[in-house]
TORKOL-4160 file (C-alpha; in steps of 0.2 Angstrom, whole numbers, padded with zeros to 4 digits, m for minus):
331
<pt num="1" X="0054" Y="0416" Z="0037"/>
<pt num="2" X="0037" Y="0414" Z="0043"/>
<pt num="3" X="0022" Y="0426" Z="0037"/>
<pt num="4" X="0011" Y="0435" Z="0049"/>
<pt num="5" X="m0007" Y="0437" Z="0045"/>
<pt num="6" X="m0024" Y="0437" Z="0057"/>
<pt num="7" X="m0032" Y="0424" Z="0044"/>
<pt num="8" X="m0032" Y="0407" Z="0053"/>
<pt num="9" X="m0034" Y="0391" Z="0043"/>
<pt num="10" X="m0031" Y="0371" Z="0047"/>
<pt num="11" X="m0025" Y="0357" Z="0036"/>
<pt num="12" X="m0045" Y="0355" Z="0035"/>
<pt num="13" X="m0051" Y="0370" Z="0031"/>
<pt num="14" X="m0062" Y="0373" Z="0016"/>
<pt num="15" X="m0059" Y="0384" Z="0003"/>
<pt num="16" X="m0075" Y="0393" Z="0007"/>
<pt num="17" X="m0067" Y="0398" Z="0022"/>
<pt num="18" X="m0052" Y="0404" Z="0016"/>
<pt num="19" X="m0059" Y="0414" Z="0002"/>
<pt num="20" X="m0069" Y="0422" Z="0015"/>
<pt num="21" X="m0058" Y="0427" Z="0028"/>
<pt num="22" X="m0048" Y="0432" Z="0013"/>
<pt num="23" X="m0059" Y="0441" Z="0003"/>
<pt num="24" X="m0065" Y="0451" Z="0021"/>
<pt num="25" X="m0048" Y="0453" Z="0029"/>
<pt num="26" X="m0038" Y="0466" Z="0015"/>
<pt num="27" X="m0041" Y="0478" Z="0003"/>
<pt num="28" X="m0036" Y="0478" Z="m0014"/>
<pt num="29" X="m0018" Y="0482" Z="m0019"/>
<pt num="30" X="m0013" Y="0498" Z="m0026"/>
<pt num="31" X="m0002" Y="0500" Z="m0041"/>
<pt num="32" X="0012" Y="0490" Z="m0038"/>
<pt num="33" X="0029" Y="0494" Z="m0037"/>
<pt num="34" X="0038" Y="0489" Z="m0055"/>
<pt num="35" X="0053" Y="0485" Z="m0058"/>
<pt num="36" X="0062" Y="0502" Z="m0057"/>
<pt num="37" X="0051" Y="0505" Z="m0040"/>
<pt num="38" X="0054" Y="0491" Z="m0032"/>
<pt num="39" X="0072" Y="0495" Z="m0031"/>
<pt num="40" X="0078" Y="0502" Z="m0014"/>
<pt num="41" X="0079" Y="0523" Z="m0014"/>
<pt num="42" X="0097" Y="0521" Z="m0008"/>
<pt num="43" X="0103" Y="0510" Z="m0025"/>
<pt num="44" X="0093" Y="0519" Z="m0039"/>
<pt num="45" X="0104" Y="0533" Z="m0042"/>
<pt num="46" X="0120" Y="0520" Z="m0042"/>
<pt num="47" X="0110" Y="0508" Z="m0053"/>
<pt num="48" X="0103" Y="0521" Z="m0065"/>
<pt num="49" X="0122" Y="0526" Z="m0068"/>
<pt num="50" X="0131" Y="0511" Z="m0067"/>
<pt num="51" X="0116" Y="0502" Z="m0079"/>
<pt num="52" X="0121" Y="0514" Z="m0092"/>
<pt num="53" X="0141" Y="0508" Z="m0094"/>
<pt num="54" X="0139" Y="0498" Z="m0109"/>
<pt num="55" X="0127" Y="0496" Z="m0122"/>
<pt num="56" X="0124" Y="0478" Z="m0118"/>
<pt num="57" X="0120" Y="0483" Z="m0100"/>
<pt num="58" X="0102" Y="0495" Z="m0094"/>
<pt num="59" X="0098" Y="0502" Z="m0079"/>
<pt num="60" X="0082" Y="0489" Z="m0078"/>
<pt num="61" X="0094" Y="0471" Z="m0081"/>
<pt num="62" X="0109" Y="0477" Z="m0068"/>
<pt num="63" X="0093" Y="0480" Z="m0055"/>
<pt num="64" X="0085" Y="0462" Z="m0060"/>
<pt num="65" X="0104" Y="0454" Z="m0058"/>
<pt num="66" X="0106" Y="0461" Z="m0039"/>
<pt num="67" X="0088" Y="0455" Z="m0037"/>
<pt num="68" X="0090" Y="0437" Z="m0042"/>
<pt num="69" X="0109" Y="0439" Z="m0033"/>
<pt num="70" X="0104" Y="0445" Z="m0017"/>
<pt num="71" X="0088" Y="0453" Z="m0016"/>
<pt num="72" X="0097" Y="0470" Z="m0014"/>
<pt num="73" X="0106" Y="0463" Z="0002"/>
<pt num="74" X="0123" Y="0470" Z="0003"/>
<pt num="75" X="0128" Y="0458" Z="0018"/>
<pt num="76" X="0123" Y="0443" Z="0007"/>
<pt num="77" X="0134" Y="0429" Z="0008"/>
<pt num="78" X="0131" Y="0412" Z="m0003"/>
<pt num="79" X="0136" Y="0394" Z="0005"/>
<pt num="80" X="0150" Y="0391" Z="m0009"/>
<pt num="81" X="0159" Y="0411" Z="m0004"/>
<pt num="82" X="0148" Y="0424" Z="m0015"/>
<pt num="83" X="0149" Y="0437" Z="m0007"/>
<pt num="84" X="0140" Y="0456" Z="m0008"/>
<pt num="85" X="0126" Y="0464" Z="m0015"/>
<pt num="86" X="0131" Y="0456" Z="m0031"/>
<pt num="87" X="0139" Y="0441" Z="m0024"/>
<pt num="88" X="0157" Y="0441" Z="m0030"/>
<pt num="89" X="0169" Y="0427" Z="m0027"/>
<pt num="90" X="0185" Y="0434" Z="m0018"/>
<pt num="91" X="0196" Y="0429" Z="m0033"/>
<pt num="92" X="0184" Y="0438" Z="m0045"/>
<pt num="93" X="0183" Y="0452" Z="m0035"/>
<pt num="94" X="0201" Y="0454" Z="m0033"/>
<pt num="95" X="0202" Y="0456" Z="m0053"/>
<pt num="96" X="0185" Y="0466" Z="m0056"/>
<pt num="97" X="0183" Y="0474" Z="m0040"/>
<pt num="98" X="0181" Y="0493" Z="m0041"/>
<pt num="99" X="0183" Y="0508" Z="m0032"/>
<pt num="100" X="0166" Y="0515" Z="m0036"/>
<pt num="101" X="0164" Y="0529" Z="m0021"/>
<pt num="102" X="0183" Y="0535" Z="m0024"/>
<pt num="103" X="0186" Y="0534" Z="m0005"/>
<pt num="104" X="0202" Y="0523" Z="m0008"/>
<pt num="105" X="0198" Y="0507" Z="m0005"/>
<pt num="106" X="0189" Y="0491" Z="m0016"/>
<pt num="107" X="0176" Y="0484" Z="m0003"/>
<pt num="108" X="0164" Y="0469" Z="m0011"/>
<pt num="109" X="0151" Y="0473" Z="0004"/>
<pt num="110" X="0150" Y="0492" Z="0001"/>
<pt num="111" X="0137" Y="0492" Z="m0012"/>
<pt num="112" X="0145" Y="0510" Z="m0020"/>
<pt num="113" X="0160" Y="0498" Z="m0025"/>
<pt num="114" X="0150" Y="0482" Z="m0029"/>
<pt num="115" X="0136" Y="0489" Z="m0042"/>
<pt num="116" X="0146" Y="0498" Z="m0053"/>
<pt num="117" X="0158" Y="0483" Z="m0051"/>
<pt num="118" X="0146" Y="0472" Z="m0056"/>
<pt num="119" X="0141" Y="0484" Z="m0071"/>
<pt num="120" X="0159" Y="0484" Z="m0076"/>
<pt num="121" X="0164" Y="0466" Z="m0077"/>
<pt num="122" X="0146" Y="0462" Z="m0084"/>
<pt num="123" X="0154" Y="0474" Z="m0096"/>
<pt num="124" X="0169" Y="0465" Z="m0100"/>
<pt num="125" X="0161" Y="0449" Z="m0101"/>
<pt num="126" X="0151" Y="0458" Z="m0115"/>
<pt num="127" X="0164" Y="0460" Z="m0126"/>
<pt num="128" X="0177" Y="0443" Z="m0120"/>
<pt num="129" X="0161" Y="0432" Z="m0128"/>
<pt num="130" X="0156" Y="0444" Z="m0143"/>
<pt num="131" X="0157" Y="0432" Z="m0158"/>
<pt num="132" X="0148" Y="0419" Z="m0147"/>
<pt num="133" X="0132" Y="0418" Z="m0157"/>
<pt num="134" X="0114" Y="0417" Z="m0150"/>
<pt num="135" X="0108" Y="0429" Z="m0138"/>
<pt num="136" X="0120" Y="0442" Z="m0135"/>
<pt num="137" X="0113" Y="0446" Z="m0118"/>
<pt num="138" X="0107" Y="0429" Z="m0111"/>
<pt num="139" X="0128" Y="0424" Z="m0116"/>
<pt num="140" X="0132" Y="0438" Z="m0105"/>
<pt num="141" X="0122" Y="0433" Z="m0091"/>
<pt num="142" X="0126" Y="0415" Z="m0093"/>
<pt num="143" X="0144" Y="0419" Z="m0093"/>
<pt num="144" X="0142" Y="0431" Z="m0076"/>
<pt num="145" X="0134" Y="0414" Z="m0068"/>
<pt num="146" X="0145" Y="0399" Z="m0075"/>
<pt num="147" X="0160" Y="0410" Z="m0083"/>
<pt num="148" X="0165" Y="0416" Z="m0099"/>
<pt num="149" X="0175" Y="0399" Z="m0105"/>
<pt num="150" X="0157" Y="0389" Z="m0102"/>
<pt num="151" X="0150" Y="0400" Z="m0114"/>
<pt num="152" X="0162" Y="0400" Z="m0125"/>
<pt num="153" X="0164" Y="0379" Z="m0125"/>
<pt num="154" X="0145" Y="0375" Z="m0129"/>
<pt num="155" X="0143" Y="0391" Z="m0139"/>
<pt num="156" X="0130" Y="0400" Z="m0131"/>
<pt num="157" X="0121" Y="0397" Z="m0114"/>
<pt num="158" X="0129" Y="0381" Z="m0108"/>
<pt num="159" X="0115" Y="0364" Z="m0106"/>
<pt num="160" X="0116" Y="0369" Z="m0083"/>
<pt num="161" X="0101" Y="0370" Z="m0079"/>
<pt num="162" X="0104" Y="0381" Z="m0065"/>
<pt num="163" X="0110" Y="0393" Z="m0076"/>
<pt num="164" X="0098" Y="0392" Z="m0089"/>
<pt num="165" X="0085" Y="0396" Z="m0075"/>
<pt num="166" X="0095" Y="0412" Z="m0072"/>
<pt num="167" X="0096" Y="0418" Z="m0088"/>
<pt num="168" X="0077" Y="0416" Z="m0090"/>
<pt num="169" X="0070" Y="0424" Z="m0073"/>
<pt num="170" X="0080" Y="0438" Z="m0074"/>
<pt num="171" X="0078" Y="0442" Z="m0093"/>
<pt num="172" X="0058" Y="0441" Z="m0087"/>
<pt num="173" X="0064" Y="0453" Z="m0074"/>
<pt num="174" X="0072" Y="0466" Z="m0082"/>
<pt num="175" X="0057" Y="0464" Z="m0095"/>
<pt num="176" X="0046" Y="0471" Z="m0085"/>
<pt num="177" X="0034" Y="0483" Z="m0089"/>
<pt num="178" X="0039" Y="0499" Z="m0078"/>
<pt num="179" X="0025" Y="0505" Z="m0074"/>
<pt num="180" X="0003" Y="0503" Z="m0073"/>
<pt num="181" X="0005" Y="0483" Z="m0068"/>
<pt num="182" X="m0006" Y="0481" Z="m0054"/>
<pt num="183" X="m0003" Y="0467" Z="m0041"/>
<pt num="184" X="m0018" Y="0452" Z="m0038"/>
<pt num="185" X="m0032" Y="0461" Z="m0029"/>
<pt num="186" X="m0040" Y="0450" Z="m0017"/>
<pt num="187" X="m0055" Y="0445" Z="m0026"/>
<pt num="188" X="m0040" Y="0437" Z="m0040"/>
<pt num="189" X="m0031" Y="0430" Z="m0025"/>
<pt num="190" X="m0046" Y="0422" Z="m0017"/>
<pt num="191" X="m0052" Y="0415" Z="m0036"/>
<pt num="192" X="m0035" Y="0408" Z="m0035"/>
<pt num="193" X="m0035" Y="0399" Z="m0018"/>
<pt num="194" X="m0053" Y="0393" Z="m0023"/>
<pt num="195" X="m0049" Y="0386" Z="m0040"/>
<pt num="196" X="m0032" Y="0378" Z="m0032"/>
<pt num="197" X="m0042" Y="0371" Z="m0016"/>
<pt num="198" X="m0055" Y="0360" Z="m0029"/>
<pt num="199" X="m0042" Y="0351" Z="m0035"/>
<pt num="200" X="m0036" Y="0344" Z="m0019"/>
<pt num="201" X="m0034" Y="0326" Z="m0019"/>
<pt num="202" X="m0026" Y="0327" Z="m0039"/>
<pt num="203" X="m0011" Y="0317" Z="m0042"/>
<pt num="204" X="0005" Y="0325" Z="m0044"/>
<pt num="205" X="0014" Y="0324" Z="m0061"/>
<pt num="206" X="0031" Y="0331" Z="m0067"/>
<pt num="207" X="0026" Y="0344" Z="m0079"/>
<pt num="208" X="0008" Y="0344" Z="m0076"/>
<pt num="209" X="m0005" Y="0354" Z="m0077"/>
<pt num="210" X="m0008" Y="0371" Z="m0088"/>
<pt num="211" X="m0023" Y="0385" Z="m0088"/>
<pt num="212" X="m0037" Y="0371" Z="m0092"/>
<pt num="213" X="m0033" Y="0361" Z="m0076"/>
<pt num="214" X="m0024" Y="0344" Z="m0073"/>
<pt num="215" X="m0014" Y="0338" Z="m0087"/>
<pt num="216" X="m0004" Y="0322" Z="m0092"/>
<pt num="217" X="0016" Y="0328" Z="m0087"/>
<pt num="218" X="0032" Y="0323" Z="m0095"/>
<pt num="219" X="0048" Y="0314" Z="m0091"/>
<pt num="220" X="0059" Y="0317" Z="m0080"/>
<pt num="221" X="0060" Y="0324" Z="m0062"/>
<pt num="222" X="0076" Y="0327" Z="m0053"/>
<pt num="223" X="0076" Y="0309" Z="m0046"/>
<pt num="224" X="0069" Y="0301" Z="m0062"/>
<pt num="225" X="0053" Y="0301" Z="m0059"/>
<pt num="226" X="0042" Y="0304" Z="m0073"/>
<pt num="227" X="0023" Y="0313" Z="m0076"/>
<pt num="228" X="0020" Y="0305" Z="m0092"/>
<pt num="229" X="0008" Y="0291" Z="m0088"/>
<pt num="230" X="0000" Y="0302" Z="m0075"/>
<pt num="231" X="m0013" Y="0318" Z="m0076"/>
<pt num="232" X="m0010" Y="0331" Z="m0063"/>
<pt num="233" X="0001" Y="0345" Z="m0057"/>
<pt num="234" X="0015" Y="0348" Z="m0052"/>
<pt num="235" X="0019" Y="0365" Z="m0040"/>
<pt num="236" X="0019" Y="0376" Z="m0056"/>
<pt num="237" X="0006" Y="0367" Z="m0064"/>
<pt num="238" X="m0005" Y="0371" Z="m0051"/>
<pt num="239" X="m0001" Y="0389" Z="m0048"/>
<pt num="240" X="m0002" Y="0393" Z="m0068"/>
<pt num="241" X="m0020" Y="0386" Z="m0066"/>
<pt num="242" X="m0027" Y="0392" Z="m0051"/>
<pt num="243" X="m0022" Y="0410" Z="m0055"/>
<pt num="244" X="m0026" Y="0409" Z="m0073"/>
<pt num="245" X="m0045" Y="0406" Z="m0064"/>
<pt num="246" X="m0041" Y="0423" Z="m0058"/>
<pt num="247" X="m0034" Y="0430" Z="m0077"/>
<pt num="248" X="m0017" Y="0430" Z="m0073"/>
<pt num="249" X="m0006" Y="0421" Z="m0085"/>
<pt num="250" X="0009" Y="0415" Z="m0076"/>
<pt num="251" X="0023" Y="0409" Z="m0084"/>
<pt num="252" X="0029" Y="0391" Z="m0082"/>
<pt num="253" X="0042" Y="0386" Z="m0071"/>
<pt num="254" X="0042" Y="0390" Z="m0051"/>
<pt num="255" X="0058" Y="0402" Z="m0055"/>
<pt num="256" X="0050" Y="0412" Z="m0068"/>
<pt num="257" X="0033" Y="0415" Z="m0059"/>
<pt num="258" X="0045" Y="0423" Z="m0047"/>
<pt num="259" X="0052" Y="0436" Z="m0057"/>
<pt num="260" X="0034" Y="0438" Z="m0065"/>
<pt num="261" X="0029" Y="0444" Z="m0048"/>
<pt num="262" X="0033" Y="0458" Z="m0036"/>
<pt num="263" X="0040" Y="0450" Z="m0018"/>
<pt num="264" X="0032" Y="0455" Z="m0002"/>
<pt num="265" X="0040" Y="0458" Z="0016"/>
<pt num="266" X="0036" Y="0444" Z="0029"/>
<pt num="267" X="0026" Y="0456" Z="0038"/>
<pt num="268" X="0016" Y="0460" Z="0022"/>
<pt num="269" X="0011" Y="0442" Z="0015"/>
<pt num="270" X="m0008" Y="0440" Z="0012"/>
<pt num="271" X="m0018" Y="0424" Z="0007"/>
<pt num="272" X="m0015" Y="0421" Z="m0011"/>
<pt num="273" X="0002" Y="0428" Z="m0010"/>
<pt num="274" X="0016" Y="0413" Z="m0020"/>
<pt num="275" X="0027" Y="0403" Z="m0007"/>
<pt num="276" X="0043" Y="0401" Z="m0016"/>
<pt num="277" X="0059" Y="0385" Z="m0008"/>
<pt num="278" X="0077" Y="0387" Z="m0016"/>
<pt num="279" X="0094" Y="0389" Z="m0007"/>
<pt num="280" X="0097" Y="0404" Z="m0018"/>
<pt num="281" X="0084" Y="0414" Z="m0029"/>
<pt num="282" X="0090" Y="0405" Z="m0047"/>
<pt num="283" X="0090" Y="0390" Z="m0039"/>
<pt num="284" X="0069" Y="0392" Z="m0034"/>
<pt num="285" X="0064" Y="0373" Z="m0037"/>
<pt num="286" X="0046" Y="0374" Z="m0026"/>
<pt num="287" X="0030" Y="0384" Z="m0026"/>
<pt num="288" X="0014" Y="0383" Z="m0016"/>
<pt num="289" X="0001" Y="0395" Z="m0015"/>
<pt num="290" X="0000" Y="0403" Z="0005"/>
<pt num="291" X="m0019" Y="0402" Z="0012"/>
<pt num="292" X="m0014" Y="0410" Z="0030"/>
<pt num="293" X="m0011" Y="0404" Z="0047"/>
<pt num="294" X="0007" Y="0396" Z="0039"/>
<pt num="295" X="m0001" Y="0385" Z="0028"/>
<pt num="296" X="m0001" Y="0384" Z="0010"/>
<pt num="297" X="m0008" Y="0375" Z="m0004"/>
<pt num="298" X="0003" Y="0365" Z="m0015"/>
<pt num="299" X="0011" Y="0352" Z="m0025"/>
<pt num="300" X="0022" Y="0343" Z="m0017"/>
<pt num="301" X="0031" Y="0331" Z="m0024"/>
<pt num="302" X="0031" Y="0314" Z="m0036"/>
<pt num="303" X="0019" Y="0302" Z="m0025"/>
<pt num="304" X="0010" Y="0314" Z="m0019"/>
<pt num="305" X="m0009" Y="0323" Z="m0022"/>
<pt num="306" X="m0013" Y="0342" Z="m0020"/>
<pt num="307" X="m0015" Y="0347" Z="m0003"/>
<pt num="308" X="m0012" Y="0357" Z="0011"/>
<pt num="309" X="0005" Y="0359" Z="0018"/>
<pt num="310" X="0014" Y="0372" Z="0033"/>
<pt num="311" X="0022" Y="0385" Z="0026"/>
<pt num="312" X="0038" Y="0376" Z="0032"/>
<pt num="313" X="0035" Y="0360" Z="0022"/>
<pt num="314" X="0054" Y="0363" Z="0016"/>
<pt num="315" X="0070" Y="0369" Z="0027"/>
<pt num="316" X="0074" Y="0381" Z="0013"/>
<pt num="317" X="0059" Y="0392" Z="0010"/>
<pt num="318" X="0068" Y="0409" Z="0000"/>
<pt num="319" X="0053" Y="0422" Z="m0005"/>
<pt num="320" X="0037" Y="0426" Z="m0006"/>
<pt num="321" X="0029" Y="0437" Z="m0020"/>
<pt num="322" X="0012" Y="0443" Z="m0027"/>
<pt num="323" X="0007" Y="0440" Z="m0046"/>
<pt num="324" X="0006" Y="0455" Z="m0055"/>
<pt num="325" X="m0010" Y="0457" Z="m0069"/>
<pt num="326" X="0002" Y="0464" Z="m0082"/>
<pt num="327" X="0002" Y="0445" Z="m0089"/>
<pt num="328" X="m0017" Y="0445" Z="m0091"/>
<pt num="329" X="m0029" Y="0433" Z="m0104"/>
<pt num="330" X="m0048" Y="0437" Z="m0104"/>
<pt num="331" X="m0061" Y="0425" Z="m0090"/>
């Protein structure tokens, strides 16, 4: 995927030429579209019904579950078989699947079968892990991601940190206020990419960096590399800052700024927008900040120093989203 947008900015460029192209070349946002909006017309009526199957299921956590699945896409299709708008396994579905639209046949890419489908098992899951203590709905989510026995062995939300991640972004999606969030306007985005742009050159460090700027990090990154000895940022140390410049209060991980922000089309990206790598969206493990011209600022990696870097840095770029101001602190 590669964003569109008559803003035109070198690995060289300043930030004072970025914020002005920025701030001269779009208007503010409107209100955005929460949750329940941003949900495609032809889906709302079959998610509104299907989200109200259970107790343990709403209308607002079934949406956030296709959203992190497939991003709506009926056609979706994972690299290990998912399959569907809510990315069944062909032996689940065989179990689980429904004939939601009554036309007499179960199909997993017909999203009249798959939502209420999903609805259900979630549904069944509900009630298979009920004496599980802990969070009754982060088990059941946890349980729809690595299964119901998983759950059951460690006794709530199993230590995979995949899964823990999808528990988390789409709880903070289906959270979401629905209504009178407003997306960054471009004077927040440009504060942003200018506060982010001064602290070019800093060191990179595994958990670094918060709403005061560069911090000492912790231990350890995928590869064992650790931020303890260092003070920096790493990707989401450095997207929490430069937005909390703008008031925005983004939360901590790469993942869960996702689901605190509302995605844009490729045709709609602006400078300031979040650049999100993953190969699925509960698997997001990068983020950079998108400047315009198909660069964007970032974080890179252990070894490394804030910088600018093409939007395709990484082969597995996943999404692109705008912060939303209904996670706001005083400036």
């Amino acid at each position: 995927m590669r964003a569109s947008t008559a803003v035109t900015v070198g690995v060289g460029a300043t930030a004072a030429v970025v914020v002005a192209a920025l701030v001269q070349g779009a208007g503010d946002s409107p209100l955005s579209t929460a949750l329940s909006l941003a949900v495609p017309g032809k889906y709302r009526s079959l998610i509104q019904e299907a989200g109200n199957t259970c107790p343990e299921v709403t209308p607002n956590l079934l949406a956030a579950l296709l959203t992190q699945e497939s991003g709506f896409n009926p056609k979706a299709r994972s690299p290990v078989g998912a399959q569907g708008i809510a990315q069944f396994m062909p032996s689940t579905w065989e179990r689980r699947g429904v004939d939601g639209n009554d036309d007499g046949k179960r199909d997993v890419w017909d999203p009249k079968d798959a939502i209420p489908a999903a609805a259900g098992y979630l549904c069944g899951i509900a009630k298979d892990i009920k004496d599980v203590p802990g969070d009754k709905q982060g088990n059941m989510l946890a349980a729809y991601n690595a299964g119901s026995g998983a759950v059951r062995k460690y006794g709530g939300i199993p230590p995979y940190k995949e899964t823990q991640n999808y528990v988390r972004s789409i709880q903070a999606l289906a959270n979401k206020p629905t209504g009178g969030a407003k997306t960054a306007t471009t004077k927040q985005a440009a504060t942003a990419i200018n506060a982010a742009a001064k602290m070019i050159g800093t060191q990179y460090s595994w958990g670094g960096g918060n709403a005061n700027g560069p911090s000492t990090g912790n231990c350890c990154s995928p590869k064992g590399r650790s931020g303890a000895g260092i003070s920096g940022f790493d990707c989401s140390g450095l997207t929490l800052y430069a937005y909390g410049q703008a008031g925005i209060a983004l939360p901590r991980t790469a993942a869960q700024q996702y689901a605190a922000s509302e995605p844009v089309k490729p045709g709609q990206v602006r400078p300031g927008d979040l650049v999100f790598y993953g190969s699925s969206l509960s698997s997001i493990h990068h983020v950079g900040i998108y400047v315009g011209g198909g660069w964007i600022l970032d974080a890179p990696r252990p070894g490394t120093e804030v910088r600018f870097d093409p939007m395709d840095t990484m082969p597995d770029l996943i999404a692109v989203a705008r912060p939303t101001s209904h996670h706001t602190q005083e400036i």
